[in-house]
DRENMIVEX-745184 format. One record per residue (C-alpha): residue number from 1; residue in one letter; x, y, z. Coordinates in pm, 1 decimal, padded with zeros to 6 digits. Layout:
N
+-----+------+----------+----------+----------+
|  nr | rest |     east |    north |       up |
+-----+------+----------+----------+----------+
| NUM |    A |        X |        Y |        Z |
...
+-----+------+----------+----------+----------+
This chain:
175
+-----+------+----------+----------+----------+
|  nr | rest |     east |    north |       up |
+-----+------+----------+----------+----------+
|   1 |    X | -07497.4 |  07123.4 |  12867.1 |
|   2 |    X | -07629.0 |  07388.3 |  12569.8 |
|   3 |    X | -07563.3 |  07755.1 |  12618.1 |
|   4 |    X | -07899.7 |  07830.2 |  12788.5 |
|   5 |    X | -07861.9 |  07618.6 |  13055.3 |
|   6 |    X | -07468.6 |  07694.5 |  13105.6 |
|   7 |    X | -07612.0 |  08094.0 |  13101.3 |
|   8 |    X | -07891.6 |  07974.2 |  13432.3 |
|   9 |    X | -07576.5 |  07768.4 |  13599.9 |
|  10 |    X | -07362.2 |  08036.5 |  13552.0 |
|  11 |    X | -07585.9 |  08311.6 |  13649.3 |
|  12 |    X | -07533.6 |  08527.8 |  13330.0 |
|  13 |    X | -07703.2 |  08547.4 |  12963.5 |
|  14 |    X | -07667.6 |  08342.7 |  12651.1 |
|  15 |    X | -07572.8 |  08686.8 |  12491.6 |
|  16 |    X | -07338.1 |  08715.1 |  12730.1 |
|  17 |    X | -07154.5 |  08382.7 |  12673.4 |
|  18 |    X | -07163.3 |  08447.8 |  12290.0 |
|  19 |    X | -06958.9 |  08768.9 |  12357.4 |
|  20 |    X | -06697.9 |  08565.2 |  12585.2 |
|  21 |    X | -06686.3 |  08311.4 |  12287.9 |
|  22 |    X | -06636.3 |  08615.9 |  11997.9 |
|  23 |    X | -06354.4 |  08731.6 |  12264.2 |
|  24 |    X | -06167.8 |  08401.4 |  12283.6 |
|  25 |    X | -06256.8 |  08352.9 |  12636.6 |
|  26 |    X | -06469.6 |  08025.6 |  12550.8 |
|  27 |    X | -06448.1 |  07780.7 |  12319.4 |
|  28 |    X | -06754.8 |  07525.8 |  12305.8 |
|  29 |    X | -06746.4 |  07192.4 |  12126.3 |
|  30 |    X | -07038.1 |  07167.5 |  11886.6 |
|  31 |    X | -07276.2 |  06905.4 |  11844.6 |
|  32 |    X | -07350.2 |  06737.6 |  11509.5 |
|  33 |    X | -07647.2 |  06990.0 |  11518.8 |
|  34 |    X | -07450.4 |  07308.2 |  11558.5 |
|  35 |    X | -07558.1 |  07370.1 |  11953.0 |
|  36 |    X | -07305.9 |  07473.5 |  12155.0 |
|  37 |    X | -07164.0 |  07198.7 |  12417.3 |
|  38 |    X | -07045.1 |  07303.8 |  12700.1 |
|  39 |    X | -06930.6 |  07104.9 |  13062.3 |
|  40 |    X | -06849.3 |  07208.9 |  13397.5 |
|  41 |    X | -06530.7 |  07374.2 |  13382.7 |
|  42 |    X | -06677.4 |  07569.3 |  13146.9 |
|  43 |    X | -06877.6 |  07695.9 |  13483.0 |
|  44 |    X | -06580.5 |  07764.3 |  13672.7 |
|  45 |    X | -06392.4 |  07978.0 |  13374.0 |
|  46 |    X | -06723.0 |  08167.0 |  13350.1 |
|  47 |    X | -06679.0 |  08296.6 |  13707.7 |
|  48 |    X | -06343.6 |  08358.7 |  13684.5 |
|  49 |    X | -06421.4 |  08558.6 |  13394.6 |
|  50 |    X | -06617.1 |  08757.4 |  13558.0 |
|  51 |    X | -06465.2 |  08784.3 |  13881.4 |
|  52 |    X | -06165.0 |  08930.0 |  13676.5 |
|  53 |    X | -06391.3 |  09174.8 |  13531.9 |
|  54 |    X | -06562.6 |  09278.9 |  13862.6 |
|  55 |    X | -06201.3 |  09309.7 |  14007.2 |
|  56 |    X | -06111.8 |  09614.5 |  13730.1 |
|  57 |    X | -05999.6 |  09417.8 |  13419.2 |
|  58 |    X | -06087.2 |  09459.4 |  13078.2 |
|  59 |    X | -06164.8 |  09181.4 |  12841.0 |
|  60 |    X | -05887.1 |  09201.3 |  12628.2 |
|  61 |    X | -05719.5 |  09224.8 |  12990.9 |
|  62 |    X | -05875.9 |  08855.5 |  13097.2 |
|  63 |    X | -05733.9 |  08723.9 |  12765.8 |
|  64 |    X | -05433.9 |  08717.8 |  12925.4 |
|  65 |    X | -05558.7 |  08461.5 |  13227.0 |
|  66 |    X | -05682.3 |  08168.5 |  12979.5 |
|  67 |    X | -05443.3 |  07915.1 |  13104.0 |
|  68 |    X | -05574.6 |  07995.0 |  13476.1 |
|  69 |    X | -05946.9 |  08016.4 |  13393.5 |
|  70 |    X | -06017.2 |  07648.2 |  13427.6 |
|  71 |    X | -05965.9 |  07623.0 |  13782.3 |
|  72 |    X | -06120.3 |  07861.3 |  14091.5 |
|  73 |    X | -05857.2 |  08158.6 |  14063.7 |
|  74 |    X | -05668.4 |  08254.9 |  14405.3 |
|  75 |    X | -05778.7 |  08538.2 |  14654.2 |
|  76 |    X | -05404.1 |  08705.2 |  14559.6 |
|  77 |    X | -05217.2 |  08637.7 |  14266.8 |
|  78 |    X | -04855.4 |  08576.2 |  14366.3 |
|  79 |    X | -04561.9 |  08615.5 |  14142.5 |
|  80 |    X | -04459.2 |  08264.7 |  13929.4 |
|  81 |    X | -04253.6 |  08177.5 |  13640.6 |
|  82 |    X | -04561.5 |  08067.8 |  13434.2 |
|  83 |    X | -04781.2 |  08375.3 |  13554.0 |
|  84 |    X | -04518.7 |  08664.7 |  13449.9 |
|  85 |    X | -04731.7 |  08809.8 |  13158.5 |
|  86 |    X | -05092.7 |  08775.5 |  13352.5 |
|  87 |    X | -04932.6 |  08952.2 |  13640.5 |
|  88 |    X | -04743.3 |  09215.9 |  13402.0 |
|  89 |    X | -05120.4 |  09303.7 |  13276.9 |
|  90 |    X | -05230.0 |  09332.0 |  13610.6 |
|  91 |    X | -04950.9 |  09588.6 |  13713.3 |
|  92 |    X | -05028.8 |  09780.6 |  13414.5 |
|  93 |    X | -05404.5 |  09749.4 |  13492.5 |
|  94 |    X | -05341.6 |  09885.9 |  13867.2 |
|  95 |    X | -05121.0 |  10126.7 |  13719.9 |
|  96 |    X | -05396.6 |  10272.5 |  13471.6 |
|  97 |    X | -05652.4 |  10274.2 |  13758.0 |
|  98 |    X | -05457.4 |  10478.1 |  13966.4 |
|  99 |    X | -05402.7 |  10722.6 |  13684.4 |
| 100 |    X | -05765.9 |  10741.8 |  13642.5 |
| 101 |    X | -05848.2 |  10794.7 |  13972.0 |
| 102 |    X | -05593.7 |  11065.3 |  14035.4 |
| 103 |    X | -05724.8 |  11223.5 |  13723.8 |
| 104 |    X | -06062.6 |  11201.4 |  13831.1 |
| 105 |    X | -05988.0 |  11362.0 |  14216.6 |
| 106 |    X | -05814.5 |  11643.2 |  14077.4 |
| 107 |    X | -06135.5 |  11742.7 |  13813.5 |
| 108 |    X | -06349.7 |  11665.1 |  14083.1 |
| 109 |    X | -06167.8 |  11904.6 |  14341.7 |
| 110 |    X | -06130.9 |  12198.2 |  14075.1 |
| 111 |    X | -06512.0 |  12157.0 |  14057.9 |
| 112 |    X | -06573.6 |  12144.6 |  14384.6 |
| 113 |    X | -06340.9 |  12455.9 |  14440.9 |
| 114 |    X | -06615.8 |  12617.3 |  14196.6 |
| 115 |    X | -06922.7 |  12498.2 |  14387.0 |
| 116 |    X | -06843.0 |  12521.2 |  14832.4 |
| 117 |    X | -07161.4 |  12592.6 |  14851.3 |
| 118 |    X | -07283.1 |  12223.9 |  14660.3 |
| 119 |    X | -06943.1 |  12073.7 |  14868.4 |
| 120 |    X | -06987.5 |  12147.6 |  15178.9 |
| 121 |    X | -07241.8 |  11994.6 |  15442.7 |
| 122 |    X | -07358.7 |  12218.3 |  15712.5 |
| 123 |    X | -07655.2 |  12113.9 |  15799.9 |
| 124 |    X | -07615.3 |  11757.1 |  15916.1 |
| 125 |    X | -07568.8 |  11386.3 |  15746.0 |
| 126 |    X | -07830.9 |  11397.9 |  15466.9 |
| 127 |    X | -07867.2 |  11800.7 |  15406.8 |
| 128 |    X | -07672.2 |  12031.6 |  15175.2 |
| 129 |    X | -07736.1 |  12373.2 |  15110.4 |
| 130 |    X | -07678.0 |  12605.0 |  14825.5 |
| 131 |    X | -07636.3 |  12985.6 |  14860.7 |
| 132 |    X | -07800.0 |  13175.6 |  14558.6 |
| 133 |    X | -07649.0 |  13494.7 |  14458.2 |
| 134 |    X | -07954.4 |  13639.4 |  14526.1 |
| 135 |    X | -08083.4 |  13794.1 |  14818.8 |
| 136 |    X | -08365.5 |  13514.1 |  14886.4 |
| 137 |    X | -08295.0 |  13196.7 |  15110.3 |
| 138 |    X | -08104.9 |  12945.2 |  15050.5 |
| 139 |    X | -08203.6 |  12644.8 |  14905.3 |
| 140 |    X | -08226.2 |  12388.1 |  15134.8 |
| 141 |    X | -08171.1 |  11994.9 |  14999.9 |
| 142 |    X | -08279.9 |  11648.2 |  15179.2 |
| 143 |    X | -08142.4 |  11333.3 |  15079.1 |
| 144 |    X | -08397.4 |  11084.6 |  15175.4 |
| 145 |    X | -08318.7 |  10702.4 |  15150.4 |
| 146 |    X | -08594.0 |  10514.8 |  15045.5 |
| 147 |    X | -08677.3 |  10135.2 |  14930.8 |
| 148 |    X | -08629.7 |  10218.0 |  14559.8 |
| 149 |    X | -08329.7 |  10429.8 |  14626.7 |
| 150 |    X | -08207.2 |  10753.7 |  14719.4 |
| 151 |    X | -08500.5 |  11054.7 |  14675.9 |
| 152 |    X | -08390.7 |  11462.0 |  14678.3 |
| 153 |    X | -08633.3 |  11668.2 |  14824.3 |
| 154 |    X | -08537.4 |  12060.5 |  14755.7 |
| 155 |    X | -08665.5 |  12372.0 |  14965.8 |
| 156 |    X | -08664.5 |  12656.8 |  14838.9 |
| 157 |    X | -08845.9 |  13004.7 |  14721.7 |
| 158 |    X | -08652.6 |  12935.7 |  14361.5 |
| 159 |    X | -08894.4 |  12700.8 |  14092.1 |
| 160 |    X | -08532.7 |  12736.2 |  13878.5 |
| 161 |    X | -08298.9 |  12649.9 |  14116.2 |
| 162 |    X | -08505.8 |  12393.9 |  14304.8 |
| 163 |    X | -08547.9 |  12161.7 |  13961.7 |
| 164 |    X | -08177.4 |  12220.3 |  13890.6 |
| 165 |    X | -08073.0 |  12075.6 |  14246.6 |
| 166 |    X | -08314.5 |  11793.3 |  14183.8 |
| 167 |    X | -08248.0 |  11707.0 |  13812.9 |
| 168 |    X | -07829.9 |  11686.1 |  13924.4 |
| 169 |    X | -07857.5 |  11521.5 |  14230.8 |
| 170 |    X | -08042.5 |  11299.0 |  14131.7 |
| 171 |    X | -07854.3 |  11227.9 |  13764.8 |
| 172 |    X | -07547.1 |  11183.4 |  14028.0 |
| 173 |    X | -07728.3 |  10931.3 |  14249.9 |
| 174 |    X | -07770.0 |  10699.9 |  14013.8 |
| 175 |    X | -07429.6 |  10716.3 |  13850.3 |
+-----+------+----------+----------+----------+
């Protein structure tokens, strides 16, 4: 099969598979005309590709997988004499995540030690409010799940404030 129909199989893009290919993760035979051959396994290394990806490795991380690629990859890796170095990535990939995360906690919890007002819901599942140092009300904010996503609806006697609360909420939602 050429690289377009590998890319509808596979449920990706051609641009896609050219990447994998500059990375070293395929390597299509070649017609006489210069297209790009490619056969079912290459299917199978696809997903695996990008099940190892979805799972928290890098590219240059998958690399490190080609002789398991070919065939559907298990739920758990286990430890094996032929797997040592794929599994040594993956402790060090674990390893980095967990640094991340912690990393990522501890600036989110000095910022929310900044903002109680933003951290803390008192008013129910979907409402938040925000104290103003000034003596009008509070802002009041909604978050309203709709078809096309999640919508912030702000209350409040403050034009600055309200398009503030909107603007980063919503800038946060879609992260």
């Amino acid at each position: 099969m050429r690289i377009g129909e590998l890319a509808r199989v596979a449920g990706t893009t051609t641009r896609t598979l050219r990447y994998y290919e500059e990375q070293g993760l395929l390597s299509p035979r070649r017609a006489p005309s210069g297209y790009r051959l490619y056969d079912s396994t290459d299917v199978t290394r696809i997903d695996n590709i990008r099940k190892l990806l979805a799972s928290g490795f890098t590219v240059r991380d998958t690399r490190s997988f080609l002789g398991f690629l070919d065939r559907p990859l298990p739920d758990r890796f286990r430890p094996a004499p032929m797997c040592e170095d794929a599994l040594a990535v993956a402790a060090r990939r674990l390893a980095s995540l967990d640094e991340r995360i912690a990393a990522l906690t501890q600036l989110r919890n000095r910022l929310a030690g900044r903002l109680p007002e933003l951290t803390e819901n008192t008013l129910g599942d979907d409402r938040v409010t925000v104290a103003s140092d000034s003596s009008s009300a509070p802002a009041v904010m909604t978050l309203v799940d709709e078809e096309d996503g999640v919508v912030a609806v702000a209350e409040t006697n403050m034009p600055a404030l309200t398009a503030d609360l909107v603007r980063t909420t919503l800038e946060n939602v879609r992260r």
